[in-house]
N, CA, C and O of each residue as an XYZ file, in Angstrom:
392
protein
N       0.822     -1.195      0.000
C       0.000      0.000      0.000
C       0.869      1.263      0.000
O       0.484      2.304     -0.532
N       2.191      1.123      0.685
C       2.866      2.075      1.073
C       3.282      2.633     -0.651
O       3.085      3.771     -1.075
N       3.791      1.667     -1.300
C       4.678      1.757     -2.363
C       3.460      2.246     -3.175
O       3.476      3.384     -3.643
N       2.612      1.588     -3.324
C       1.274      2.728     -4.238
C       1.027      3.531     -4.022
O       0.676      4.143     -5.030
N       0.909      4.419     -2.648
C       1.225      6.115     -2.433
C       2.038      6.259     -2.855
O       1.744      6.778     -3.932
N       3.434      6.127     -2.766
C       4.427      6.862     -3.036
C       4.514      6.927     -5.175
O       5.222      7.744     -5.765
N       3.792      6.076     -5.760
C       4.087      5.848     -6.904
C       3.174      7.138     -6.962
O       3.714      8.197     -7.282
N       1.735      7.112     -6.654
C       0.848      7.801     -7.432
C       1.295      9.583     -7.144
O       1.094     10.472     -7.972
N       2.005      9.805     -5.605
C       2.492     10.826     -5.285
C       3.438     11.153     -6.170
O       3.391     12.327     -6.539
N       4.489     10.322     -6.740
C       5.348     10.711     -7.930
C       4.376     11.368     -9.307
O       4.213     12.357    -10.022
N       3.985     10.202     -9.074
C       3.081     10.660    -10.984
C       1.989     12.030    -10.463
O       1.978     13.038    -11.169
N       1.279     11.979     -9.451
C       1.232     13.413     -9.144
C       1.837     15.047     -9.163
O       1.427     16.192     -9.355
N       3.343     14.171     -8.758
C       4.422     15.937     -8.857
C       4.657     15.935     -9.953
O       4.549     17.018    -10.527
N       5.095     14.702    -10.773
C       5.588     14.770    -12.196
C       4.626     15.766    -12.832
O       4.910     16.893    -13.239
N       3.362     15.122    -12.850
C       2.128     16.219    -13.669
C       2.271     17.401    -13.141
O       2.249     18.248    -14.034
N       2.427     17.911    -11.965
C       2.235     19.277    -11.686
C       3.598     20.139    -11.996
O       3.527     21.352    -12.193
N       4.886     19.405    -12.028
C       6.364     20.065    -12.677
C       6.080     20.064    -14.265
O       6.934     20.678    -14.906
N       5.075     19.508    -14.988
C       5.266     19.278    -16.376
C       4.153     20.430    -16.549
O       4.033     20.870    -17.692
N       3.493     20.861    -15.747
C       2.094     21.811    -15.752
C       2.590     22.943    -15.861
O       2.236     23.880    -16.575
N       3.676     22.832    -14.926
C       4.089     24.261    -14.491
C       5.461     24.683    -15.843
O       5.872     25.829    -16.022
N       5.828     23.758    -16.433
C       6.875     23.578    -17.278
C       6.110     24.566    -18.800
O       6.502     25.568    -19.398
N       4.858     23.645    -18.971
C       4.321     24.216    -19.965
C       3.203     25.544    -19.848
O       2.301     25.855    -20.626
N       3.607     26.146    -18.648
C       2.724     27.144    -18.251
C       3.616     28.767    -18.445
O       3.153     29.846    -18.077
N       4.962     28.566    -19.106
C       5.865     29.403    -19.356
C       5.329     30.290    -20.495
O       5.123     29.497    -21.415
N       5.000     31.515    -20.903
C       4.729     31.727    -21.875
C       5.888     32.023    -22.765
O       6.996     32.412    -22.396
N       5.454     31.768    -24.102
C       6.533     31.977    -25.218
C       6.804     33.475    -25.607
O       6.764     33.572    -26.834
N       6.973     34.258    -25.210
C       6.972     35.641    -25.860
C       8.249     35.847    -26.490
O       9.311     35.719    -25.882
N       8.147     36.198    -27.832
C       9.114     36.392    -28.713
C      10.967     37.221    -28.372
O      12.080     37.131    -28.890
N      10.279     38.046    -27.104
C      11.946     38.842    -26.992
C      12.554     37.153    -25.982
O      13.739     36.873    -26.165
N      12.169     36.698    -25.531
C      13.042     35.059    -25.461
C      13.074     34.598    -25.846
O      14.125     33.996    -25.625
N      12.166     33.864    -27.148
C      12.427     33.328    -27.725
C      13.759     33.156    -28.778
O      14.395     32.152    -29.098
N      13.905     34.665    -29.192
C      14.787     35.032    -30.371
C      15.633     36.804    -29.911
O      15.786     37.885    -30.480
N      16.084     36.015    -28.171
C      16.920     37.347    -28.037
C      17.847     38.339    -28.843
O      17.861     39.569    -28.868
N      18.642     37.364    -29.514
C      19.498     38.139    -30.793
C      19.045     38.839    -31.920
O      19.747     39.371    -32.780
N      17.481     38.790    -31.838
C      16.780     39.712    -32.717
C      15.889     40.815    -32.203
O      15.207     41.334    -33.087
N      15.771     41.176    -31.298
C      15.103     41.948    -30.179
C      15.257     43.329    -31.306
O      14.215     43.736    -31.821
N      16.355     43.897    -31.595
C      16.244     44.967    -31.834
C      15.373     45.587    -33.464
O      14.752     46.562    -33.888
N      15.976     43.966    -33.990
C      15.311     43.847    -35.432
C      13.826     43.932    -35.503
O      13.085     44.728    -36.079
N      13.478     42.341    -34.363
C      11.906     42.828    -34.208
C      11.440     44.140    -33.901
O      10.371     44.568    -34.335
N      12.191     44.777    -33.184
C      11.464     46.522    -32.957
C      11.370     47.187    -34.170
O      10.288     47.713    -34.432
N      12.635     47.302    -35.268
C      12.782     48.087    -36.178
C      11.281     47.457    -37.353
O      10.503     48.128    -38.031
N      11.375     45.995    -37.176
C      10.695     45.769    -38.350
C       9.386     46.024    -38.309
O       8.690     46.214    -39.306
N       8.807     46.045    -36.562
C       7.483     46.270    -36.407
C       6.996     48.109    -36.855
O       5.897     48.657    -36.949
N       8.467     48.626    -37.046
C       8.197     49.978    -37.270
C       7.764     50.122    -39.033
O       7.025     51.010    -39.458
N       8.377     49.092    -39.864
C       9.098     49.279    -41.022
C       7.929     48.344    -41.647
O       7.041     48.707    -42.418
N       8.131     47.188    -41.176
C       7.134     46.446    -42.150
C       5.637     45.713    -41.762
O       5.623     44.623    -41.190
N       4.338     46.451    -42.149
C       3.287     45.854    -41.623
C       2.876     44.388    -41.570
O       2.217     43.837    -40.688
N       3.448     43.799    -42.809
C       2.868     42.458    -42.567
C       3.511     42.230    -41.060
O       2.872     42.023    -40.028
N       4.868     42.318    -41.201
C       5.225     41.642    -39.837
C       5.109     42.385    -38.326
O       5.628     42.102    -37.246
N       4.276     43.366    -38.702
C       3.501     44.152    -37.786
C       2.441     42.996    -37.312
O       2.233     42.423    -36.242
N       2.080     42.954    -38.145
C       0.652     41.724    -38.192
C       1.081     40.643    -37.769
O       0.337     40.298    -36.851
N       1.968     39.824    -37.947
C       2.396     38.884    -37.560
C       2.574     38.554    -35.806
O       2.204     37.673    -35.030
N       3.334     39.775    -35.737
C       3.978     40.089    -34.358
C       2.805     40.308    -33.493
O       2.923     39.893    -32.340
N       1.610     40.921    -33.844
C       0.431     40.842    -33.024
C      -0.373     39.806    -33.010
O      -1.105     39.667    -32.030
N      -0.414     38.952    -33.975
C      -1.096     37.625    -34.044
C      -0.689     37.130    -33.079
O      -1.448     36.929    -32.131
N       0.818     36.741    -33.031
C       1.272     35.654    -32.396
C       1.306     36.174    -30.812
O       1.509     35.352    -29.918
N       1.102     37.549    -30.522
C       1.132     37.788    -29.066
C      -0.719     37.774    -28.470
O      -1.232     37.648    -27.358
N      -1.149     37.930    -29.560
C      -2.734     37.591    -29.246
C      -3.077     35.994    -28.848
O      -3.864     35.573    -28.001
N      -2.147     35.220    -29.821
C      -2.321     33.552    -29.653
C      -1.698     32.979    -28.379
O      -2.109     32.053    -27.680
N      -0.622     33.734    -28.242
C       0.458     33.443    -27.665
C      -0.354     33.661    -25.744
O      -0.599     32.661    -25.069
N      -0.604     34.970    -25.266
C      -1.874     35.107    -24.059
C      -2.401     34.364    -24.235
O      -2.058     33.435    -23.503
N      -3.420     34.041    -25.061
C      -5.002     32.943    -25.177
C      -4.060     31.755    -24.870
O      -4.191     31.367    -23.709
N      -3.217     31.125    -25.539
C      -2.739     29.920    -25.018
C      -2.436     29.921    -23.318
O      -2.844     29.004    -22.606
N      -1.678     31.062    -22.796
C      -1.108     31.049    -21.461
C      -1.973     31.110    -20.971
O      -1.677     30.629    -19.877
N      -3.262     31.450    -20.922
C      -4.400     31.399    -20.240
C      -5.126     30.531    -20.381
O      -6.167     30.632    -19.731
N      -5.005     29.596    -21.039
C      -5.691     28.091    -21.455
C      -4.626     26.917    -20.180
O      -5.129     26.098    -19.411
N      -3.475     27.148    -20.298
C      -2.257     26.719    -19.383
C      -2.559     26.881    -18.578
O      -2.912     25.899    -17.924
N      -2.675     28.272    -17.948
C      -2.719     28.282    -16.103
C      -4.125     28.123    -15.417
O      -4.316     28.365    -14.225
N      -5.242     27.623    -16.433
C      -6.797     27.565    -16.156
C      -6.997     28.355    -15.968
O      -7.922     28.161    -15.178
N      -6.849     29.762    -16.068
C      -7.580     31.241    -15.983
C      -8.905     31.174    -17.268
O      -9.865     31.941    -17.181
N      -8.797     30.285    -18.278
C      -9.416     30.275    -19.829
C      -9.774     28.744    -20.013
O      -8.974     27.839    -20.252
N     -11.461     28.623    -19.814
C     -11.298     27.417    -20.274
C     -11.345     26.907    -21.352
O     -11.944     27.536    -22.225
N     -10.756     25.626    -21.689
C     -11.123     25.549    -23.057
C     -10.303     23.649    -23.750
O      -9.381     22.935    -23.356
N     -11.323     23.568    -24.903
C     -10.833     22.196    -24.949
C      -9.534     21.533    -25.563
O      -8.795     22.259    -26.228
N      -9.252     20.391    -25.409
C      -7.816     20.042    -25.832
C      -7.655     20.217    -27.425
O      -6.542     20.454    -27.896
N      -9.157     20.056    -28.500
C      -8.927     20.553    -29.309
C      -8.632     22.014    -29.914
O      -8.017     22.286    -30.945
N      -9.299     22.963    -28.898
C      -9.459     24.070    -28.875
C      -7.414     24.309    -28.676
O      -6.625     24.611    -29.571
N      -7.108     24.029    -27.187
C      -5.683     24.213    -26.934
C      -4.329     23.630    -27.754
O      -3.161     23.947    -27.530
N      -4.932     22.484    -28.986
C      -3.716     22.328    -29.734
C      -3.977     22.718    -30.934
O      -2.986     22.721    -31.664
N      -5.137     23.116    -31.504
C      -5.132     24.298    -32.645
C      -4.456     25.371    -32.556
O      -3.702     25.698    -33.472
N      -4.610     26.172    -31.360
C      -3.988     27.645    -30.921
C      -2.567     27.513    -30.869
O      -1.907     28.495    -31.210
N      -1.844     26.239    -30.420
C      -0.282     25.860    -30.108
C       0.122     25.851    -31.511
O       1.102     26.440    -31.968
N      -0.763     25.094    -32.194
C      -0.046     24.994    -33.914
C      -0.063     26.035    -34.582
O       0.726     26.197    -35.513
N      -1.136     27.110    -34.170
C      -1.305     28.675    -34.787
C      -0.066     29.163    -34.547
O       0.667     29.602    -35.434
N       0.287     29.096    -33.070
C       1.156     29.472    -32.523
C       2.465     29.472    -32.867
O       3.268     30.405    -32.856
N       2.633     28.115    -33.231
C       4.033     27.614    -33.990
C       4.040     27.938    -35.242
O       5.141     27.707    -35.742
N       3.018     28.528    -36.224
C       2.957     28.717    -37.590
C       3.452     30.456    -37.750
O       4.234     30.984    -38.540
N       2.654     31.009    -36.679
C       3.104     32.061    -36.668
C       4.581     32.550    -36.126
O       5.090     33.667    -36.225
N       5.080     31.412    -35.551
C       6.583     32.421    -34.724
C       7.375     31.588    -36.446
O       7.937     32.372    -37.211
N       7.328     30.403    -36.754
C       8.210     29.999    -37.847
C       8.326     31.127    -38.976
O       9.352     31.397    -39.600
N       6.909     31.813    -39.132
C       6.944     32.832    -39.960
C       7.857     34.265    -39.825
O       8.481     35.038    -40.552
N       7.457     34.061    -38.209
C       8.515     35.794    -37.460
C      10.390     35.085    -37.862
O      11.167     35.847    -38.436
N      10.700     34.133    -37.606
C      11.491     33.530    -37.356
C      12.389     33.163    -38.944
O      13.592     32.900    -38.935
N      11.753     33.198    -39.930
C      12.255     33.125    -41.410
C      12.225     34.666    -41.662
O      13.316     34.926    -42.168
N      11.499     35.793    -41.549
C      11.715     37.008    -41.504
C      12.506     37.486    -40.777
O      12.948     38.496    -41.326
N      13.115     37.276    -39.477
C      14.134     37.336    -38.687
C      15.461     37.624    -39.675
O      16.084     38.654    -39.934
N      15.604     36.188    -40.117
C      16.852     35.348    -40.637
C      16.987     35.887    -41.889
O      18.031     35.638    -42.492
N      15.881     36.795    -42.579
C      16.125     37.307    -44.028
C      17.131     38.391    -44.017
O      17.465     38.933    -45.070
C-alpha cells in the first residue's frame, strides 16, 4: 500500500512540474533574443510583420491562459492555438533570418 502512495504521489508531482513547465509563456523577446532589436525596427518598417507580431502575441496570451486555467477551453481548442502558434513564430522567425 505504502509503495502505491508513493508511486501515485510521484506521478502526481511529475504532472504538476510538467504543468508548471508548460505554463511558461513563449513571448518572442526570449524566444529570439538576438533579434530583439530587429523585431522593434521591423514592427516599425514592415506591416505584414507588424501583423504577424500581433497575431502571435494575441495567440500566444489565449494559449497562457488556457495553461494556467484562468481560460477554459478544450484540448482541441488548446492544440489548434499551439499549432497557430508555432505557424506564426516559424513565420517571425524566417523574416528574422532574411
Amino acid at each position: 500500500m505504502a509503495i502505491l502512495r508513493r508511486v501515485a504521489i510521484s506521478r502526481s508531482r511529475l504532472k504538476w512540474k510538467e504543468n508548471i513547465m508548460s505554463n511558461v509563456p513563449h513571448e518572442l523577446a526570449e524566444e529570439f533574443p538576438e533579434h530583439v532589436a530587429k523585431m522593434s525596427e521591423l514592427k516599425q518598417s514592415d506591416a505584414h510583420f507588424a501583423k504577424l507580431f500581433d497575431a502571435y502575441h494575441e495567440v500566444n496570451r489565449h494559449v497562457h491562459r488556457i495553461e494556467t486555467r484562468v481560460e477554459p477551453a478544450s484540448d482541441t481548442v488548446e492544440t489548434e492555438l499551439r499549432k497557430k502558434r508555432m505557424i506564426l513564430k516559424d513565420e517571425i522567425s524566417a523574416m528574422l533570418s532574411a
